[in-house]
Each structure stands twice: as C-alpha cells, then as structure tokens.
C-alpha positions in Angstrom: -40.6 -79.9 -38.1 -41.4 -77.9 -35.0 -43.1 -75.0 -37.0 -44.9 -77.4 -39.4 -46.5 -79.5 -36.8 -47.0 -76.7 -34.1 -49.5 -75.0 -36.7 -51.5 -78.4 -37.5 -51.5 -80.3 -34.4 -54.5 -78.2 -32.9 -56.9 -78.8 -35.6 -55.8 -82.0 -36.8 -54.7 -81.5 -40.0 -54.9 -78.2 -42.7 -57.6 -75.9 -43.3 -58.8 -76.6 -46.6 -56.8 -80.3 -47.0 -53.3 -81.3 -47.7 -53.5 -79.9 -51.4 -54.3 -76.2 -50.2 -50.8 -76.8 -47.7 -48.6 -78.2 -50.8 -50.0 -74.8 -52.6 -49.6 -72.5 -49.8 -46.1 -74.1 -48.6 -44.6 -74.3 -52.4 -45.7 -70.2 -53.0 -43.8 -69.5 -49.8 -41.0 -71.5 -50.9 -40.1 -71.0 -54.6 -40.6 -67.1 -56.0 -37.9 -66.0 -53.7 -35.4 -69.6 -54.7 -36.3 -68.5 -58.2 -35.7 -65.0 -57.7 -32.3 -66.0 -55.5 -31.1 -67.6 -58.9 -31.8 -64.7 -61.0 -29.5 -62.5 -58.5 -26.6 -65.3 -58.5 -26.9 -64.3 -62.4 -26.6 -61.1 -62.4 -24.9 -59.8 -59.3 -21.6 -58.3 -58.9 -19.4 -58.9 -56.1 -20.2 -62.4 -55.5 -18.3 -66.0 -55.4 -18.9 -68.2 -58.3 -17.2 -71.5 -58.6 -19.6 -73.5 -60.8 -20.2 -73.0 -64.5 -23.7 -72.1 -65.3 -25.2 -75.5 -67.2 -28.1 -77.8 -67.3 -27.5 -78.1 -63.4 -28.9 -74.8 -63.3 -32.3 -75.5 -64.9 -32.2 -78.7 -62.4 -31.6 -76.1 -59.5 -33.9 -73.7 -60.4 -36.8 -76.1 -61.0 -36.0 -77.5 -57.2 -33.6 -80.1 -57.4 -30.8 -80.0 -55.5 -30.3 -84.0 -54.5 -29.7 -85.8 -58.0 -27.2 -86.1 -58.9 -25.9 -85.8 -55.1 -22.1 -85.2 -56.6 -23.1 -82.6 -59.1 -26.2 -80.7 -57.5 -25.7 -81.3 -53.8 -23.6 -78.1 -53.7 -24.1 -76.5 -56.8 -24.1 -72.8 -57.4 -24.3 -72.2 -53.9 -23.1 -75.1 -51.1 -26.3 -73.5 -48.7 -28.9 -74.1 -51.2 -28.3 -78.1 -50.7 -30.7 -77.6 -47.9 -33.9 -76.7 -49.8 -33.7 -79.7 -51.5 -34.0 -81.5 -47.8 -37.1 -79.2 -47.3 -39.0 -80.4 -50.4 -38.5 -83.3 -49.7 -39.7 -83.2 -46.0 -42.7 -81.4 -47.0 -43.8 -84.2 -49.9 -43.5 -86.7 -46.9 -44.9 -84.6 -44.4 -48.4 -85.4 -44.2 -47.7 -89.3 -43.6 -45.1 -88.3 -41.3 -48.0 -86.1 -38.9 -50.7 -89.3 -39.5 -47.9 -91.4 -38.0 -47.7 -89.0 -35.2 -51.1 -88.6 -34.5 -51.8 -92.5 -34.7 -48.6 -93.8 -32.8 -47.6 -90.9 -30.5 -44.6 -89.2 -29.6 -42.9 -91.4 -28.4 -43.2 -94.5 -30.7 -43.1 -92.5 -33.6 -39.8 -90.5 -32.3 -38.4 -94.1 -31.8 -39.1 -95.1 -35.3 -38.0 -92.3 -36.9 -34.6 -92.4 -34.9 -34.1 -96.1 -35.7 -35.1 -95.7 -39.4 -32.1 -92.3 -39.4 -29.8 -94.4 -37.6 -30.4 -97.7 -40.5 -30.6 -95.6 -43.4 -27.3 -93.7 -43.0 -25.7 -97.3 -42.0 -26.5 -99.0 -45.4 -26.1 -96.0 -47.6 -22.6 -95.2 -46.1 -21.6 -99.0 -44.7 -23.3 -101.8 -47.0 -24.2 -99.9 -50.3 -21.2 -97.3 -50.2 -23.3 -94.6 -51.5 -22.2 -90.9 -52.5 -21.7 -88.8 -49.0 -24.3 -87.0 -49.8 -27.4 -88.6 -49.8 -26.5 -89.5 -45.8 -26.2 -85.4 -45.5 -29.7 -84.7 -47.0 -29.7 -85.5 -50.3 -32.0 -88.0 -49.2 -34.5 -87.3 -46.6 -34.1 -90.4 -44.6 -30.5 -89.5 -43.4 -31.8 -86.4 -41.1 -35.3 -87.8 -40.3 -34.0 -87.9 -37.2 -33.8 -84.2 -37.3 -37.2 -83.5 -38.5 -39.0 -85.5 -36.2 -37.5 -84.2 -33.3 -38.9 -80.8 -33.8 -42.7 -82.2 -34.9 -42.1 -84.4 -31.3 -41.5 -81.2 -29.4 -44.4 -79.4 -31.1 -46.9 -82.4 -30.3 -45.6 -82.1 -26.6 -45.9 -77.5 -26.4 -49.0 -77.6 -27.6 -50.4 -80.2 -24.9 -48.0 -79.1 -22.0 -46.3 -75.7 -23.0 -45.2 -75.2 -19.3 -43.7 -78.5 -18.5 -42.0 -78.5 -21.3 -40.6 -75.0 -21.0 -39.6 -76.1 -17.6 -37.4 -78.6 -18.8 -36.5 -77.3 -22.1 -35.0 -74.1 -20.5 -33.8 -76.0 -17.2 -29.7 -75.1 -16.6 -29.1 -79.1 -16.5 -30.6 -79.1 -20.3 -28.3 -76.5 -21.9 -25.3 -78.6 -20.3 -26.9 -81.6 -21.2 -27.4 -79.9 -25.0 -23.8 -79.1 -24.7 -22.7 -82.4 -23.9 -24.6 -84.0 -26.6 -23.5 -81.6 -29.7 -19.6 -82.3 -28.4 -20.3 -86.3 -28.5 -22.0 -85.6 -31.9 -19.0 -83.8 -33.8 -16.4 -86.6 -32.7 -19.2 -89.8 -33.3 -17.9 -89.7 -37.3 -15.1 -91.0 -35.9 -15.7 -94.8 -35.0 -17.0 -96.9 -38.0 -20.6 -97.2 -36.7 -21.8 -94.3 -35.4 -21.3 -91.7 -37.7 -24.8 -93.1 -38.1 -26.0 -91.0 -35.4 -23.8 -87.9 -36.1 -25.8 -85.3 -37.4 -28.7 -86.7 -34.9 -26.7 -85.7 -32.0 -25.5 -82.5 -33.4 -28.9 -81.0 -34.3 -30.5 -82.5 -31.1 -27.7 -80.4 -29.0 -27.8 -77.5 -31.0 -31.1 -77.1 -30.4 -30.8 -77.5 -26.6 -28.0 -74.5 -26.6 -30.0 -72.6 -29.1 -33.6 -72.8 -27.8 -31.6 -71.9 -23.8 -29.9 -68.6 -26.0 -32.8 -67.5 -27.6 -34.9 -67.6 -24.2 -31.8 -65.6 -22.4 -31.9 -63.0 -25.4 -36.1 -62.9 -25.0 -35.6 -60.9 -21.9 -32.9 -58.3 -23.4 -35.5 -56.2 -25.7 -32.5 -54.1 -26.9 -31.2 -57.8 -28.7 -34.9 -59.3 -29.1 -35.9 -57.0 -31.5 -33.4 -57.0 -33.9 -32.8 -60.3 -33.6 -37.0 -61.1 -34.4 -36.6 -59.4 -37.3 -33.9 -61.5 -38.5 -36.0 -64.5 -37.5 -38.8 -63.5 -39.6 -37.1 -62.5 -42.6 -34.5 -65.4 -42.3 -35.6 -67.5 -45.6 -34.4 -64.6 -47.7 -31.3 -64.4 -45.7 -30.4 -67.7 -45.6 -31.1 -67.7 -50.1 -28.5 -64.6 -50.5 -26.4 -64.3 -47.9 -23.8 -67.0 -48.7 -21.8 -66.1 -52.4 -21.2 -62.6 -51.2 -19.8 -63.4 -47.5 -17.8 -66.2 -49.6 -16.6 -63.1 -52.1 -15.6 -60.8 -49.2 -14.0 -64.0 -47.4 -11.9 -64.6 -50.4 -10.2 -61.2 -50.3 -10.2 -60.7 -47.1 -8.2 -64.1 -46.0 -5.2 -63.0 -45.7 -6.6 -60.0 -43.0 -6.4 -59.6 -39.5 -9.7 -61.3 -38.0 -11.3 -58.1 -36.5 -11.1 -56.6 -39.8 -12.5 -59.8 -41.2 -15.0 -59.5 -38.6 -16.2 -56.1 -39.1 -16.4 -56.7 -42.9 -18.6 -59.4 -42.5 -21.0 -58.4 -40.4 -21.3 -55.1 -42.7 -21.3 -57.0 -45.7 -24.3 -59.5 -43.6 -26.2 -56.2 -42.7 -26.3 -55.1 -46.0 -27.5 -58.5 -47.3 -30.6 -58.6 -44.7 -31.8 -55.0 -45.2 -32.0 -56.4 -49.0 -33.7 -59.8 -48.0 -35.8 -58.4 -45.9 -37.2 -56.2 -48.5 -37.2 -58.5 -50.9 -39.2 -61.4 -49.3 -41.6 -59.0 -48.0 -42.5 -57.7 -51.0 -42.4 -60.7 -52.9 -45.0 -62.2 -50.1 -47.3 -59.2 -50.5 -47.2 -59.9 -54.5 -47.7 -63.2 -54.5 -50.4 -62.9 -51.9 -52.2 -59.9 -53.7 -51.9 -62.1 -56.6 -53.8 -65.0 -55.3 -56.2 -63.2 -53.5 -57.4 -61.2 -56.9 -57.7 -65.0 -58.1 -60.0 -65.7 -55.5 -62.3 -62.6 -55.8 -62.6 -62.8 -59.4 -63.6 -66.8 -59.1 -66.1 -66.1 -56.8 
C-alpha cells in the first residue's frame, strides 16, 4: 500500500493510465510466480505435501483464493499471499480515487470500518471458510493496505513530521503494545475482527523503528538493502526448502537448527537474487525491443 501510493500520489495518478500500471505491475509480478512453480517441479531437496493436480494450473494462472480450503495454502502455505496482492492491485486504482477525493483520514476510517464488518459477517453471521477473513478475500486485510497508502499520502506532504513521530521512542512502545493486544484479540468472540489490523499496524511500528536503527549501521544496511530489493524472489523460493531442512532437522539442538537455516536461507537468496534480476532484465529487454520495432 505504502510503495504503491508513494509512487503515484505526486503526479496524481500513472504515467501513461491505469492500463500501462496493470501491464507494468502484472510483468513484475508473474514470470518469476511462474518460474517459482517450475522450480517447485523440479527441485530436489524441497518439502512437498500436496499432490500436483488441477490446483496447480489454478495456481499457476494466479489463483490462490478459490477455493479458499483447497488453494489458500496449496503447494506452498507463503504463496497464499499473492493471491491478496492481485487482488489489491485490481482494486487499487478506486482505492487511490477514494484517497484523493476523501482524504486520509475519512478514507482510513472507512476502510477500517469496512475490515472490521467484513471479517464480522464472514466469520460471525455467514460462517464462512477461515480463509477468506485471512486474505482470501481482499476485504479482510483492507485494513492493512490502506494503512500503508495513508502513511504514503501523509511522507510525501510532510516527510519530517511524520518521521518525527514515526521514529519517536513512545511509537515503537506504542507499536509494541498494539501487536501484543493484536495476537490475544482472536480470543473474545468479537474482535478477532480487528486481529490481523492490530498485528500489521504494530509490526509496522517495531519494524519501520528497526529498520531506521539498522540505517545508521552501514556494515548491516547493506546487506540487509540487498535483501530488501531482491525480496519478491525470496519470499517465492525460500519457503519448501527451509520447510525440507526443518523437517530433518527437528529433532536437533536449536543452534544447529539455527545455523542450518540461515545457510540453507543464504543459499536461497544468492539464487533469488540472481534469478529475479535477470528475469527483470529479460522481460524488460523484451518489451523495450517491442517498443523500438513499433515505432
């Protein structure tokens, strides 16, 4: 939400309309997903728990919220999440209008209050499948989403009032107080309505403070930016291997399972990293060859 809106709310809207975003937004997106599914295939060394059926074709085509029992956590449980993100992006462009026409503010509120009502009559009144409240459908973590295109509206207006209060010390307490009331608000019969609100609002308090300590340590900055910009291929491959090593390692002492890990999680980035950037530079060489011959 914050990256999305941070890049538009300057100009007003895309370079080129909304149907040169979908483009540019869907080629970033799917030749590494598809590519991720290709190496799920074929890889050794990795966790599988799902046979490999229709569901795939489903997955591989994008959809990863219906069925919500079946695909949700198909394949790979992390994957559940891009189906959130096309989603989010298909509604995205209503979503910035209503920012830009009600303000923060109001359109923060509704957004909140629509999160909060959704998850209340798919879980409370309709008893629907856990899922959908989780992200299988958008609604349930609009909160989420509009939190992040709030905070970009406000850093582009006022980018040192808010870093003022963003990195304040009473803000990472205050981030820490809101993640622990999140995790235990599943608890009453209401207000596991406004869980995974809470959660991602402290988080990002805690995380956004960390990230701003770490910015002054270059020796932990660098490594760590890399990461950041080569985290969508990451976040694709990292998940059946660390679940393959976890599996044999369960039974180990934790600093062995520690150090496994993290070898295992190196390993997987420095592959990632290649990966995504070269599948960037092709697609873009690609497109950019289309261009020149059309002109």
């Amino acid at each position: 939400g914050f990256g999305l809106t941070y890049s538009l709310v300057g100009k007003g809207g895309p370079n080129g309309g909304w149907k040169q975003w979908y483009r540019k937004r869907l080629l970033r997106l799917f030749p590494l997903y598809w590519l991720a599914h290709l190496i799920y295939l074929v890889a050794p060394f990795i966790s599988r728990k799902d046979a490999i059926d229709y569901r795939f074709l489903l997955s591989f085509l994008g959809d990863r919220f219906y069925p919500p029992d079946t695909l949700f956590y198909y394949l790979v449980p992390a994957w559940w999440y891009f189906g959130l993100i096309i989603q989010l992006y298909l509604v995205f462009p209503l979503l910035f209008r209503l920012l830009q026409k009600l303000g923060p503010v109001r359109f923060l509120a509704l957004c909140i209050s629509a999160t909060i009502v959704t998850r209340y009559l798919l879980v409370d009144v309709f008893h629907a499948n856990g899922n959908y409240p989780q992200g299988a459908f958008f609604m349930g973590r609009l909160w989420e989403f509009a939190m992040g295109m709030v905070l970009a509206y406000w850093y582009h207006r006022q980018p040192e009032r808010v870093e003022k209060h963003l990195f304040a010390g009473r803000t990472f307490l205050a981030g820490i107080a809101i993640y622990i009331i999140g995790t235990y608000s599943y608890r009453p019969v209401f207000f596991h309505a406004l869980t995974d609100g809470l959660i991602g609002l402290g988080l990002t308090l805690i995380i956004a403070q960390c990230a701003h300590r770490i910015d002054r340590l270059p020796i932990l900055r660098s490594p760590l930016d890399k990461v950041g910009e080569y985290s969508y291929g990451l976040y694709l491959l990292h998940q059946p291997f660390l679940l393959y090593v976890g599996q044999r390692l369960h039974d180990d002492p934790m600093p062995y399972f520690l150090l496994y890990a993290f070898l295992v999680l190196g390993t997987i980035f420095i592959l990632s990293m290649f990966l995504e950037k070269n599948i960037n530079t092709l697609i873009s060489n690609h497109f950019d060859r289309l261009g020149t011959n059309r002109s």
